[in-house]
Biopython code that builds the backbone (N, CA, C, O; Angstrom):
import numpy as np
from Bio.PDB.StructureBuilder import StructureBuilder

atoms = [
    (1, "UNK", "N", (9.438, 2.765, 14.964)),
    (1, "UNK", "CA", (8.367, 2.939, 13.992)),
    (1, "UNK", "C", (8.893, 3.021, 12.562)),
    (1, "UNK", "O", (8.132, 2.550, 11.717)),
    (2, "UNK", "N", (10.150, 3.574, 12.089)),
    (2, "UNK", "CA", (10.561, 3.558, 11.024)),
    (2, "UNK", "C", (10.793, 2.499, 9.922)),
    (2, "UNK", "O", (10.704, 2.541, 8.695)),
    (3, "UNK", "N", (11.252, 1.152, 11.157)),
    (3, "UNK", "CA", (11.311, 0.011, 10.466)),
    (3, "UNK", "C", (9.961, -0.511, 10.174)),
    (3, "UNK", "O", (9.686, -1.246, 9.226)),
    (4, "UNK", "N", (9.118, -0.057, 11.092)),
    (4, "UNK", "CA", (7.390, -0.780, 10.520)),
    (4, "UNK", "C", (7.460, 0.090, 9.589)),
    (4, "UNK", "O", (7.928, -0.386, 8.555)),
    (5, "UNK", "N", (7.215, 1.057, 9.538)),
    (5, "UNK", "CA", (6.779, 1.933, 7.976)),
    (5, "UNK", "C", (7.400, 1.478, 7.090)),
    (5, "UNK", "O", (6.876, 1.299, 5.990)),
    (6, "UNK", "N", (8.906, 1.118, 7.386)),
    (6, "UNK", "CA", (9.484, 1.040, 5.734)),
    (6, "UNK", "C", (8.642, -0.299, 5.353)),
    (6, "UNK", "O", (7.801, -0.301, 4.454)),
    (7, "UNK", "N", (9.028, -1.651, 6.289)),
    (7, "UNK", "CA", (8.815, -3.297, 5.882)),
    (7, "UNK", "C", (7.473, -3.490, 5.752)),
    (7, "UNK", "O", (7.173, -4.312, 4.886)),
    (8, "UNK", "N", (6.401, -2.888, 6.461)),
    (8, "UNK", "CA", (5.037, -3.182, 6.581)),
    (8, "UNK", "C", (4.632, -3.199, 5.141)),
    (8, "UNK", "O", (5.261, -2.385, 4.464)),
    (9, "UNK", "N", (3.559, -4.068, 4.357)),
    (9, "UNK", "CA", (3.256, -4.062, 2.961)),
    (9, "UNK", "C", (1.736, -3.370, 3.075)),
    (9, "UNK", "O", (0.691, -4.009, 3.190)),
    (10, "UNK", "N", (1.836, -2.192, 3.027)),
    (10, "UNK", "CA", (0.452, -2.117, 2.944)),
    (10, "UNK", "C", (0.058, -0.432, 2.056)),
    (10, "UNK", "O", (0.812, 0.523, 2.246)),
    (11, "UNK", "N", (-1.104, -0.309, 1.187)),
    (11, "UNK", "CA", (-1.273, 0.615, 0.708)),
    (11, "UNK", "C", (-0.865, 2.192, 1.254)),
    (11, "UNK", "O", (-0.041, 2.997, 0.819)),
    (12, "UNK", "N", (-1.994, 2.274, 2.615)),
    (12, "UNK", "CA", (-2.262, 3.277, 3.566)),
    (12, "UNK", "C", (-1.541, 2.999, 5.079)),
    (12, "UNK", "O", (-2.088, 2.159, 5.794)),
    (13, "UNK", "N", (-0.771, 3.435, 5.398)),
    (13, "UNK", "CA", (-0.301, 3.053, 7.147)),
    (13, "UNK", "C", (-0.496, 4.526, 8.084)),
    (13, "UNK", "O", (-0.129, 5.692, 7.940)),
    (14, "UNK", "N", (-1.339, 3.709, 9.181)),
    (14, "UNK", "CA", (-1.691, 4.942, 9.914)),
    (14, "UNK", "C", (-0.411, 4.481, 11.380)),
    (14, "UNK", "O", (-0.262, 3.456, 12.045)),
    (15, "UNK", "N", (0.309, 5.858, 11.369)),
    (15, "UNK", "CA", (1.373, 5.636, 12.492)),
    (15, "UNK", "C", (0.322, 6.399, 13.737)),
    (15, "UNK", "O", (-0.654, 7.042, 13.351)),
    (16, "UNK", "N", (0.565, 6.287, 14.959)),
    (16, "UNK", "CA", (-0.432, 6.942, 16.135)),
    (16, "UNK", "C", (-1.679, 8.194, 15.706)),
    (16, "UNK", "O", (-2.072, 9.115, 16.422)),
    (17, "UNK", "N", (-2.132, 7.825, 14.215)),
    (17, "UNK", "CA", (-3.642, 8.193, 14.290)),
    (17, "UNK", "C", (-4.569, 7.607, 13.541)),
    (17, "UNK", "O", (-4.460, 6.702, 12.714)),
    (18, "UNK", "N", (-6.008, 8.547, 14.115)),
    (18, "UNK", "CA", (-7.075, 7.078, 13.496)),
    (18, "UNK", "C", (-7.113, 7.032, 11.924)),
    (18, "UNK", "O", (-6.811, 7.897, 11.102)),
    (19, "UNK", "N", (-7.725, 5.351, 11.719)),
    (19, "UNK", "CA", (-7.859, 5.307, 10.178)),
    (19, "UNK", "C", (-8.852, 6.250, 9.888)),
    (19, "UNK", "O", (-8.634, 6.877, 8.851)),
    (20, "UNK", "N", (-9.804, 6.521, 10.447)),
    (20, "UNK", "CA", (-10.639, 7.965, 9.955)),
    (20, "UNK", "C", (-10.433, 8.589, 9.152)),
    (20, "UNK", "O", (-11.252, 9.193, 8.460)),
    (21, "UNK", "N", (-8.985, 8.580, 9.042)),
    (21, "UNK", "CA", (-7.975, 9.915, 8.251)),
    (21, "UNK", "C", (-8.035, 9.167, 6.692)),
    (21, "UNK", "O", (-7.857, 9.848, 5.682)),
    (22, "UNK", "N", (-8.202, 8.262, 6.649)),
    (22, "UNK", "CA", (-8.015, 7.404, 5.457)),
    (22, "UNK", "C", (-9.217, 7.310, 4.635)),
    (22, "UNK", "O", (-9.952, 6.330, 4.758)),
    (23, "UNK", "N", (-9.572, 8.570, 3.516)),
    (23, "UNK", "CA", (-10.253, 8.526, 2.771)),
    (23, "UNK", "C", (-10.085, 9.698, 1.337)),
    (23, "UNK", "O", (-9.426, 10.701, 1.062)),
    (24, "UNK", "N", (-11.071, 8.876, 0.737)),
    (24, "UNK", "CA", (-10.493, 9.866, -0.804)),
    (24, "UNK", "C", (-10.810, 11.562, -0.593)),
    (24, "UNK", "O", (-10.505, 12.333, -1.503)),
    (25, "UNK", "N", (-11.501, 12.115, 0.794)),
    (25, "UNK", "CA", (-11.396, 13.353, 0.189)),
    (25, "UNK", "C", (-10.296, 14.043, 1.102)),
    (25, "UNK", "O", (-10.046, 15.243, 0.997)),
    (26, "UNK", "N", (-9.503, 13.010, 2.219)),
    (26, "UNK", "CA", (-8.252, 13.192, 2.945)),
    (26, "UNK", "C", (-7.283, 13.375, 2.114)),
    (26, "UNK", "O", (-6.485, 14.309, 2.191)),
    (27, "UNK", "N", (-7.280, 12.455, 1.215)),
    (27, "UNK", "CA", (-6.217, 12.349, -0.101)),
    (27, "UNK", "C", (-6.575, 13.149, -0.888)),
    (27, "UNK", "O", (-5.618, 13.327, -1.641)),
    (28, "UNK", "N", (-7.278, 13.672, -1.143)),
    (28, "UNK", "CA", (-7.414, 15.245, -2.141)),
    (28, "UNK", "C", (-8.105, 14.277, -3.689)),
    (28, "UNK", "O", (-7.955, 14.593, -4.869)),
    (29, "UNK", "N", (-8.621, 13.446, -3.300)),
    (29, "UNK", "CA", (-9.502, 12.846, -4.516)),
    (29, "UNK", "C", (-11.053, 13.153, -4.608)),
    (29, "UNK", "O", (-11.794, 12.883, -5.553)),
    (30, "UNK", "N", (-11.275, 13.578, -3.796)),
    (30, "UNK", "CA", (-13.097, 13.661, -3.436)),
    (30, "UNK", "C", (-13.359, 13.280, -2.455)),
    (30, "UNK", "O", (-12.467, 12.730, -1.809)),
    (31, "UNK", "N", (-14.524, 13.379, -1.964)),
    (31, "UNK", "CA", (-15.075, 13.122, -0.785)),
    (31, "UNK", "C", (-15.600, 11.303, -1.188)),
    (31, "UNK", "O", (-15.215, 10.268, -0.643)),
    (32, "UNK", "N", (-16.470, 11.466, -2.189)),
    (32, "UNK", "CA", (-17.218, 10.257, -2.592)),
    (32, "UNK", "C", (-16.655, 9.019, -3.761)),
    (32, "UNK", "O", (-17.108, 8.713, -4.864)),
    (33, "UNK", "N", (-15.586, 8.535, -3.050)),
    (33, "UNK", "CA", (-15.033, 7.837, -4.568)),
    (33, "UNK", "C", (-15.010, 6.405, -4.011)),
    (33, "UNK", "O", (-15.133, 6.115, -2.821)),
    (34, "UNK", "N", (-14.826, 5.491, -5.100)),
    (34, "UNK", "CA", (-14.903, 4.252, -4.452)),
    (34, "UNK", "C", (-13.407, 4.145, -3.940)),
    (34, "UNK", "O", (-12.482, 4.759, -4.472)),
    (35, "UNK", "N", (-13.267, 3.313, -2.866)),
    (35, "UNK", "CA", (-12.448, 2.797, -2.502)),
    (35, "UNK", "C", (-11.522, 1.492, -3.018)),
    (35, "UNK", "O", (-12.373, 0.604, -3.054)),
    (36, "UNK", "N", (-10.480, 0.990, -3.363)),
    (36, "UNK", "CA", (-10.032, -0.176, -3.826)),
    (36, "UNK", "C", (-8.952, -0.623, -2.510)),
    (36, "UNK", "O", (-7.883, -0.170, -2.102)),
    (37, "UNK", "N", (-10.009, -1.960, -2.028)),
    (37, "UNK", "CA", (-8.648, -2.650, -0.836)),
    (37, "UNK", "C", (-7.295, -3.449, -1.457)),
    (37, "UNK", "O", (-6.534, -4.290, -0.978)),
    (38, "UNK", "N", (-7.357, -2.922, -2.466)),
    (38, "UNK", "CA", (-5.861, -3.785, -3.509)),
    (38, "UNK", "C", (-5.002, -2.814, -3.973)),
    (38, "UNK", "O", (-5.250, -1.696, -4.423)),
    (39, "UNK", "N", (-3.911, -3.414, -3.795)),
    (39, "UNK", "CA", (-2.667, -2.402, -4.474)),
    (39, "UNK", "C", (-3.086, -2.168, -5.626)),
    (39, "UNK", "O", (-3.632, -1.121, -5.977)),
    (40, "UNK", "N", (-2.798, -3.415, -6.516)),
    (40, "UNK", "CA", (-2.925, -2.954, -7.841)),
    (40, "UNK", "C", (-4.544, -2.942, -8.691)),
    (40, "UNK", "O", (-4.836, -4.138, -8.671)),
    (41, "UNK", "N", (-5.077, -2.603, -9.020)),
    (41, "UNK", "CA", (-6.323, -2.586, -9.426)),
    (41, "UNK", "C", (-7.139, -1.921, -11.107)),
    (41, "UNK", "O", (-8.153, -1.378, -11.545)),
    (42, "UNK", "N", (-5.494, -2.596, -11.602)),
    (42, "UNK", "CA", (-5.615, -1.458, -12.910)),
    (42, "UNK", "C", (-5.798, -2.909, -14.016)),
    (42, "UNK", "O", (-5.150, -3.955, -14.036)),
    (43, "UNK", "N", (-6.609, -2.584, -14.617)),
    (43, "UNK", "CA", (-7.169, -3.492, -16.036)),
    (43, "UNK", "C", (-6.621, -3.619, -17.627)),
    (43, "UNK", "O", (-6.365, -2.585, -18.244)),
    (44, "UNK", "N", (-6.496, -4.620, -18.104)),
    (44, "UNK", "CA", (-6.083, -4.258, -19.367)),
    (44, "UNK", "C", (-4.352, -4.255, -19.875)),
    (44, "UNK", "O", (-3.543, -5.028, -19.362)),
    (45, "UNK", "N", (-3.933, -3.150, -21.068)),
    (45, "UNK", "CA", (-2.726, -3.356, -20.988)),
    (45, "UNK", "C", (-2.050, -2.955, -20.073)),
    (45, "UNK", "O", (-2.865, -2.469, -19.289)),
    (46, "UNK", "N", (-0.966, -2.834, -19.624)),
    (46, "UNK", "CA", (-0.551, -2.192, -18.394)),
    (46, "UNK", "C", (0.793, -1.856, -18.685)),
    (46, "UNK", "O", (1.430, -2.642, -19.387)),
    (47, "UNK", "N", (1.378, -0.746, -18.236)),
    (47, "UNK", "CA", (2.803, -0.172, -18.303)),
    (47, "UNK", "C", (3.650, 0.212, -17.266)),
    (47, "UNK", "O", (3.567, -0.555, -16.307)),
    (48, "UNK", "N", (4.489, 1.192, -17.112)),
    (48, "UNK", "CA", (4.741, 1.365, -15.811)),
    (48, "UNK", "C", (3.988, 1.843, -14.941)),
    (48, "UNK", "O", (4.031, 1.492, -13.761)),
    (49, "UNK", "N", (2.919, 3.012, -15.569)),
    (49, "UNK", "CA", (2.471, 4.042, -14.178)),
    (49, "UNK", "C", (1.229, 2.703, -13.806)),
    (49, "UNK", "O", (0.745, 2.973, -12.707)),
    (50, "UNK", "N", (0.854, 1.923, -14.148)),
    (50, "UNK", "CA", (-0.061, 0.699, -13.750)),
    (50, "UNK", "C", (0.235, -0.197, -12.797)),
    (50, "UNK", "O", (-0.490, -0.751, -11.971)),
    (51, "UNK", "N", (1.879, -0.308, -13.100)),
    (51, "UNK", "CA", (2.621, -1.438, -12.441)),
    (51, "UNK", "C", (3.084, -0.942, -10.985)),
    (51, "UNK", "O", (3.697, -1.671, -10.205)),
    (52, "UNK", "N", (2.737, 0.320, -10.726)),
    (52, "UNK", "CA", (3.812, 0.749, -9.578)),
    (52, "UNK", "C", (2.717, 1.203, -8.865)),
    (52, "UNK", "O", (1.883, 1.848, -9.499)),
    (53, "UNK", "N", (2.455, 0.918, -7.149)),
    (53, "UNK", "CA", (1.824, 1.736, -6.210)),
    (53, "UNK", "C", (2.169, 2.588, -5.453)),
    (53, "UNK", "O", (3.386, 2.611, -5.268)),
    (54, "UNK", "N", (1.300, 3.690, -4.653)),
    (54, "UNK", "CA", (1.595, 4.824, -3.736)),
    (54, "UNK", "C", (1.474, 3.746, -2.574)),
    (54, "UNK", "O", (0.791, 2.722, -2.556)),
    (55, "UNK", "N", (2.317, 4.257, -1.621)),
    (55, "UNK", "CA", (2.275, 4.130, -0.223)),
    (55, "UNK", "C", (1.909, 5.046, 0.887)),
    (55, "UNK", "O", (2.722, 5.430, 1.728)),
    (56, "UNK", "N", (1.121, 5.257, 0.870)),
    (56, "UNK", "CA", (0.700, 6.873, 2.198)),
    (56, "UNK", "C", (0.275, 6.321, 3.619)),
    (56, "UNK", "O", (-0.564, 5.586, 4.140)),
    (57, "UNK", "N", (1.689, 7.363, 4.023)),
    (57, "UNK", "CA", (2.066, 7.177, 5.189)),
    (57, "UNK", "C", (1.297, 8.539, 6.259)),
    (57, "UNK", "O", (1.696, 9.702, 6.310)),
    (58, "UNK", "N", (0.436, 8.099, 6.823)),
    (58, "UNK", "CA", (-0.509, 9.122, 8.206)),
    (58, "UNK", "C", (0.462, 9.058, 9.312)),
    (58, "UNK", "O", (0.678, 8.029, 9.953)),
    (59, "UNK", "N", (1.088, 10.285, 9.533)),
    (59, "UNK", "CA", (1.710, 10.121, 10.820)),
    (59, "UNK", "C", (1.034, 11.125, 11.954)),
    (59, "UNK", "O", (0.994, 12.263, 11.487)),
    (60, "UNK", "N", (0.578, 11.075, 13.080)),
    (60, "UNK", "CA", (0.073, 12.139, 13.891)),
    (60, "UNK", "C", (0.143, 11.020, 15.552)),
    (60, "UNK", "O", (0.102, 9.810, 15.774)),
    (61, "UNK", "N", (0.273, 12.358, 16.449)),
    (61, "UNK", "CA", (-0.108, 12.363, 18.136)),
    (61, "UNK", "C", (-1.276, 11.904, 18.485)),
    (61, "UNK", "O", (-1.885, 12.535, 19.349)),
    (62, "UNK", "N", (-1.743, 10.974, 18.040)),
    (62, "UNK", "CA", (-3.212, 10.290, 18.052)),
    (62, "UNK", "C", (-4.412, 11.825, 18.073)),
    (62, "UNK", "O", (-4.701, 12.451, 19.092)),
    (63, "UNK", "N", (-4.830, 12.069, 16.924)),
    (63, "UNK", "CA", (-5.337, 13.085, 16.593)),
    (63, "UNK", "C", (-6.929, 12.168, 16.346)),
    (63, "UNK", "O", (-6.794, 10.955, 16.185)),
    (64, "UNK", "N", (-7.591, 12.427, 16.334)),
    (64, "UNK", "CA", (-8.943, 11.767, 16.034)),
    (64, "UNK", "C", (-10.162, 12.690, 15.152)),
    (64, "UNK", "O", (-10.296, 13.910, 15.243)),
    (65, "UNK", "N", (-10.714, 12.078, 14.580)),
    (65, "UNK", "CA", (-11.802, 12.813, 13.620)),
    (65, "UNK", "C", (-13.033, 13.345, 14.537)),
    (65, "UNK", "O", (-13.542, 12.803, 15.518)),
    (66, "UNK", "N", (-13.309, 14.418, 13.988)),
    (66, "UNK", "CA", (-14.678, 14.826, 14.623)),
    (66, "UNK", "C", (-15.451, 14.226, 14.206)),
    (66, "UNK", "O", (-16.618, 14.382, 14.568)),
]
sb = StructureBuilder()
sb.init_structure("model")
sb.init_model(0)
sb.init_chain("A")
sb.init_seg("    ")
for serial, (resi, resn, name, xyz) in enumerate(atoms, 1):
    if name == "N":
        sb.init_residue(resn, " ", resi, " ")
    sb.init_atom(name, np.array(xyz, "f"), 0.0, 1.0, " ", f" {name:<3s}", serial, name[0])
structure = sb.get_structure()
């Protein structure tokens, strides 16, 4: 699994639990925010903190949402 986590290109990677887990108020942003399916999604001039994305990695024992 380590080598998928590192090589896999993707924003959010859920290792053995559900995407359920994958939302802005999981991530400590709110409950109600829009979602963006793109890495980068930033407008205008752009610098470093624009140019660079998070990667969040869900790892769990197949845990499931109520």
């Amino acid at each position: 699994l380590r080598y998928f986590e590192k090589h896999v290109d993707a924003a959010a990677l859920s290792l053995n639990t559900s995407t359920a887990w994958t939302d802005g108020e999981e991530f400590g942003f709110g409950a109600e925010i829009g979602i963006s399916t793109q890495k980068l999604h930033a407008r205008g001039p752009m610098g470093l903190p624009e140019l660079t994305s998070t990667k969040w990695v869900l790892t769990g024992e197949g845990q499931t949402r109520p």
